[in-house]
TORMIMI-26861 format. One record per atom (N, C-alpha, C): atom name; residue in three letters; x negated, y, z negated. Coordinates in nm, 2 decimals. Atoms other than C-alpha are relative to their C-alpha. Layout:
<pts>
PT  atome  residu    east   north      up
PT     CA     ALA       X       Y       Z
...
</pts>
This chain:
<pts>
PT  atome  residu    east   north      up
PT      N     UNK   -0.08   -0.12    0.00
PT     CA     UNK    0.00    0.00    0.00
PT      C     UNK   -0.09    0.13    0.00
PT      N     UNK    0.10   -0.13    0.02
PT     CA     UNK   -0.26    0.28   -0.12
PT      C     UNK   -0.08    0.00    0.13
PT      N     UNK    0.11   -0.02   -0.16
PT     CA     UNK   -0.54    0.19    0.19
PT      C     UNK    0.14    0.03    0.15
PT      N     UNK   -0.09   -0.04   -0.11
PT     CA     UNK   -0.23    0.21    0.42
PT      C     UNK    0.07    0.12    0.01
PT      N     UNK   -0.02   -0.10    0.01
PT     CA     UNK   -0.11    0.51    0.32
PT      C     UNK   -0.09    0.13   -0.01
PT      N     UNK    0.10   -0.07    0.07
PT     CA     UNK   -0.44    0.67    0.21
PT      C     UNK   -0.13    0.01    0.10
PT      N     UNK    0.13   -0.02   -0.08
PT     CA     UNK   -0.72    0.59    0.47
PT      C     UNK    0.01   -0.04    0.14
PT      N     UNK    0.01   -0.04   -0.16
PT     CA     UNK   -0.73    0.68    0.81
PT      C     UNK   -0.06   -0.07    0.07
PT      N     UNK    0.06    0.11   -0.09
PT     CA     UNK   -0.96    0.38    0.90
PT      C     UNK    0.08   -0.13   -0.04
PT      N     UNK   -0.03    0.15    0.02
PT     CA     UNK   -0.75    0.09    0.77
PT      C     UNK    0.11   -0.02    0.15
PT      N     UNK   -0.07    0.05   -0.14
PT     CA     UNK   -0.60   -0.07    1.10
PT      C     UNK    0.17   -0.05    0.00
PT      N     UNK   -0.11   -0.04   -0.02
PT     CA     UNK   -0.23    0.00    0.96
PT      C     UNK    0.04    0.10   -0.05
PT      N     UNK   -0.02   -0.12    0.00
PT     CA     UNK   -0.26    0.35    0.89
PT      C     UNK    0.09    0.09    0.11
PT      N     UNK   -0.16   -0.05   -0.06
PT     CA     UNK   -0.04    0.47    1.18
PT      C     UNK    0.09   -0.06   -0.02
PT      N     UNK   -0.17    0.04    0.02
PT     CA     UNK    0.22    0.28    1.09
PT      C     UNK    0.08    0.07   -0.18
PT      N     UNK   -0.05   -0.03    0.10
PT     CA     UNK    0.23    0.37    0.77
PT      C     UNK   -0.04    0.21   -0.06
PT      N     UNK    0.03   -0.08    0.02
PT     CA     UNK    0.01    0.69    0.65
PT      C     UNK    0.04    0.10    0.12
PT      N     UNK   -0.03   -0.06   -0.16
PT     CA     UNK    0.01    0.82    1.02
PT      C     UNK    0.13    0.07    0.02
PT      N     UNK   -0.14   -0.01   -0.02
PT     CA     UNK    0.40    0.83    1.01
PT      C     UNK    0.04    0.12   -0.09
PT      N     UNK   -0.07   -0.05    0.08
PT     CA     UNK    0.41    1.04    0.67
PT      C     UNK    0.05   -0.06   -0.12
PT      N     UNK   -0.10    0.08    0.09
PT     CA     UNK    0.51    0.75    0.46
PT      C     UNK   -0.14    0.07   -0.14
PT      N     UNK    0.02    0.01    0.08
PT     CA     UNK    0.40    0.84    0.09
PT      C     UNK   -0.03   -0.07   -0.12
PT      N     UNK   -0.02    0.05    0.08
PT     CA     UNK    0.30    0.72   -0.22
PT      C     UNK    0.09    0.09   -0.13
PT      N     UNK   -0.07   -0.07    0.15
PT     CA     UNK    0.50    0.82   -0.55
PT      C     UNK   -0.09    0.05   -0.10
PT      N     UNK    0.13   -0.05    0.05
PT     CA     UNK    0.24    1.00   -0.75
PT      C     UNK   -0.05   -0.06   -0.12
PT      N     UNK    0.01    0.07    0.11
PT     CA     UNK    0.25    0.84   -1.08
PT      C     UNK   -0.05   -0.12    0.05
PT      N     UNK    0.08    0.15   -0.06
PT     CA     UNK    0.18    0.50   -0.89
PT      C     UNK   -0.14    0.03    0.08
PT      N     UNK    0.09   -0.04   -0.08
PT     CA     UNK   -0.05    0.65   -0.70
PT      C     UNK   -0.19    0.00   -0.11
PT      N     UNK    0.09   -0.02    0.09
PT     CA     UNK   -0.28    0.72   -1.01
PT      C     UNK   -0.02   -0.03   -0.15
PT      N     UNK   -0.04    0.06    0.14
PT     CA     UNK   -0.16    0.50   -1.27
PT      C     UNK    0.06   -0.14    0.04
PT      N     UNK   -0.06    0.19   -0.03
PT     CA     UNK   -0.12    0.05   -1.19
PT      C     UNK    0.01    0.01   -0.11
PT      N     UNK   -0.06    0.00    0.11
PT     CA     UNK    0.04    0.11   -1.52
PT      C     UNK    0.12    0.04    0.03
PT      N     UNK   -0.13   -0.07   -0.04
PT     CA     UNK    0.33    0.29   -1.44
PT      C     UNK    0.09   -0.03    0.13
PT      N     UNK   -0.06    0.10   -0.13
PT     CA     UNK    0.33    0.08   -1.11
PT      C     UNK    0.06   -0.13   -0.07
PT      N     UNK   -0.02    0.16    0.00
PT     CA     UNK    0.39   -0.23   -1.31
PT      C     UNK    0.11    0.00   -0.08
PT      N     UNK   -0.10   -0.01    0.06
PT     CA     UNK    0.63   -0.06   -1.54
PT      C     UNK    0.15    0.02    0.09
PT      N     UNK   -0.13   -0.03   -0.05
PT     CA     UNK    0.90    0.02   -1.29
PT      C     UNK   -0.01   -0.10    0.13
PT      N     UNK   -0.06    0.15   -0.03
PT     CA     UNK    0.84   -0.26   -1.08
PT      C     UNK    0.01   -0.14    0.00
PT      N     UNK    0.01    0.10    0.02
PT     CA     UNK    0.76   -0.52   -1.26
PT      C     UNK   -0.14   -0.10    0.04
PT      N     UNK    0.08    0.08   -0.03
PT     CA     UNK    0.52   -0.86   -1.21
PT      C     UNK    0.06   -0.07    0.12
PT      N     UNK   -0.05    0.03   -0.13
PT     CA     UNK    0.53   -0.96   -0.85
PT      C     UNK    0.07   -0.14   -0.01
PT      N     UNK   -0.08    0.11   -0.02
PT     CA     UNK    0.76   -1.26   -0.81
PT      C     UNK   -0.11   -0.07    0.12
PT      N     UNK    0.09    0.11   -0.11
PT     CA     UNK    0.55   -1.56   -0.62
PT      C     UNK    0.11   -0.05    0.12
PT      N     UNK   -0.06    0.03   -0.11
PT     CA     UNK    0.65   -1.56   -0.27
PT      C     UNK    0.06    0.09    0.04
PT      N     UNK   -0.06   -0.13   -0.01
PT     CA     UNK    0.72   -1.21   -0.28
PT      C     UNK   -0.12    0.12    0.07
PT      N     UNK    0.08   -0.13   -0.06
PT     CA     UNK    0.57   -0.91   -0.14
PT      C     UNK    0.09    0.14   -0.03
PT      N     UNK   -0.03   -0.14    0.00
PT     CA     UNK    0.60   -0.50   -0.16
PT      C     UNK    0.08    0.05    0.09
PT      N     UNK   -0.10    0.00   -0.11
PT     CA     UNK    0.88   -0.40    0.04
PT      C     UNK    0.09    0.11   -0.05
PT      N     UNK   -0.09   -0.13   -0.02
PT     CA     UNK    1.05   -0.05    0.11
PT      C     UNK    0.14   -0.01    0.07
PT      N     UNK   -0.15    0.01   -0.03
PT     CA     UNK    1.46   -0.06    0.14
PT      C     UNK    0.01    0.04    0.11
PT      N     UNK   -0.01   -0.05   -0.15
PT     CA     UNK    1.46    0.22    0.40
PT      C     UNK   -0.16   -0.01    0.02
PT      N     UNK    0.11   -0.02   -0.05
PT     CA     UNK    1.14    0.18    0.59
PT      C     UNK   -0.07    0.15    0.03
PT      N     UNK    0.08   -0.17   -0.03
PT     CA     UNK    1.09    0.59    0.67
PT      C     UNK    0.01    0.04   -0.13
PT      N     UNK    0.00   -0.08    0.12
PT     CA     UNK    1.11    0.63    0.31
PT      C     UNK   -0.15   -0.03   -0.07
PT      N     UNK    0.09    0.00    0.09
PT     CA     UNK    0.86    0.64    0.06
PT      C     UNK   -0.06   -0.10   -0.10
PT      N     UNK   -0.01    0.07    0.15
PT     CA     UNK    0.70    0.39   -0.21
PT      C     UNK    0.01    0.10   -0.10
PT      N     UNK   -0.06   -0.06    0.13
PT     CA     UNK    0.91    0.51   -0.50
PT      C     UNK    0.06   -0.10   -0.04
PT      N     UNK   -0.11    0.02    0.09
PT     CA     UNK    1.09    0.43   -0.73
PT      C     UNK    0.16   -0.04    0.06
PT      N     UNK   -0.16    0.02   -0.07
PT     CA     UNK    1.44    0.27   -0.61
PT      C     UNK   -0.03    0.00    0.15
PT      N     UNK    0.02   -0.01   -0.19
PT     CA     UNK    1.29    0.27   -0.22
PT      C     UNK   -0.06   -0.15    0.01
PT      N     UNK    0.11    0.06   -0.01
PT     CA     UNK    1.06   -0.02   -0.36
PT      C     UNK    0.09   -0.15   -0.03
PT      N     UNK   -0.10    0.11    0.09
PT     CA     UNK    1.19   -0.40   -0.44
PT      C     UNK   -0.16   -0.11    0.07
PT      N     UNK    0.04    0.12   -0.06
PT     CA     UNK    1.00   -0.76   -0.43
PT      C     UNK    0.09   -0.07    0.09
PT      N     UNK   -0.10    0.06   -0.12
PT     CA     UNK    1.10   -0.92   -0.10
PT      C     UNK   -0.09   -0.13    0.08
PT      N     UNK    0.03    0.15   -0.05
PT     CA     UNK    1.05   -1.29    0.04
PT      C     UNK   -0.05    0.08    0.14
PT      N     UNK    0.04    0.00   -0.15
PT     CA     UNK    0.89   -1.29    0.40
PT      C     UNK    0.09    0.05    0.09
PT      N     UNK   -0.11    0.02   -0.12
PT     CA     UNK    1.24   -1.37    0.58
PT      C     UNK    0.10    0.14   -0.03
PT      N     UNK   -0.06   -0.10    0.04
PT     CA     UNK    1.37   -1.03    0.37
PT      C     UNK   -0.11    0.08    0.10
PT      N     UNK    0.09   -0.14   -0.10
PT     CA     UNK    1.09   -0.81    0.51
PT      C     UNK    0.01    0.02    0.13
PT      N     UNK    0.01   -0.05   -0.16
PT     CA     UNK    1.11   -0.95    0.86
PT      C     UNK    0.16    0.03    0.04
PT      N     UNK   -0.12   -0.07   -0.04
PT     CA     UNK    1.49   -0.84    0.84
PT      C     UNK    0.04    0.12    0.00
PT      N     UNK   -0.05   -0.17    0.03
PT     CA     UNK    1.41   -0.51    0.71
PT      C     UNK   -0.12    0.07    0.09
PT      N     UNK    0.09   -0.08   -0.06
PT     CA     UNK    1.16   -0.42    0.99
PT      C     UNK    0.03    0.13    0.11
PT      N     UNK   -0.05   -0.13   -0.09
PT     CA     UNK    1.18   -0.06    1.21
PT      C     UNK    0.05   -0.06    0.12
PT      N     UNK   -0.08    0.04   -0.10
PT     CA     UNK    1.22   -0.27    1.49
PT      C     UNK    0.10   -0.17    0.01
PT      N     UNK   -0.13    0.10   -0.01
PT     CA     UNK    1.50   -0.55    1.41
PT      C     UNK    0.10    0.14   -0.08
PT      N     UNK   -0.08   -0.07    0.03
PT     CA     UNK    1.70   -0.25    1.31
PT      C     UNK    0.13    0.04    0.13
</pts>
């Protein structure tokens, strides 16, 4: 999440940083306050944004299985 939003050489930075997409500031500079609002990753799970042009925040964020992510992608929409 952070290298993809944060550094201009990781090889999914236009999709994500490129675009605008953010991080939530507190998570941004606190894996404390990331783990308090969302928890211990569920196994078989991954980081996953509700609406995709939104932001990692708070309530944008949820653990989501594979076959969740590849339903919530920009292009199966």
């Amino acid at each position: 999440m952070i290298a993809r939003c944060t550094k201009a050489s990781h090889h999914q930075f236009k999709d994500y940083g490129g675009r605008g997409i953010q991080i939530f500031g507190p998570w941004l500079s606190d894996y404390a306050t990331f783990l308090t609002d969302m928890g211990e990753r569920p196994d078989g799970t991954t980081l996953d944004r509700k609406n995709n042009d939104g932001h990692y925040a708070p309530g944008n964020c949820r653990w989501a299985t594979r076959l969740e992510q590849n339903r919530n992608k920009r292009n199966s929409h």
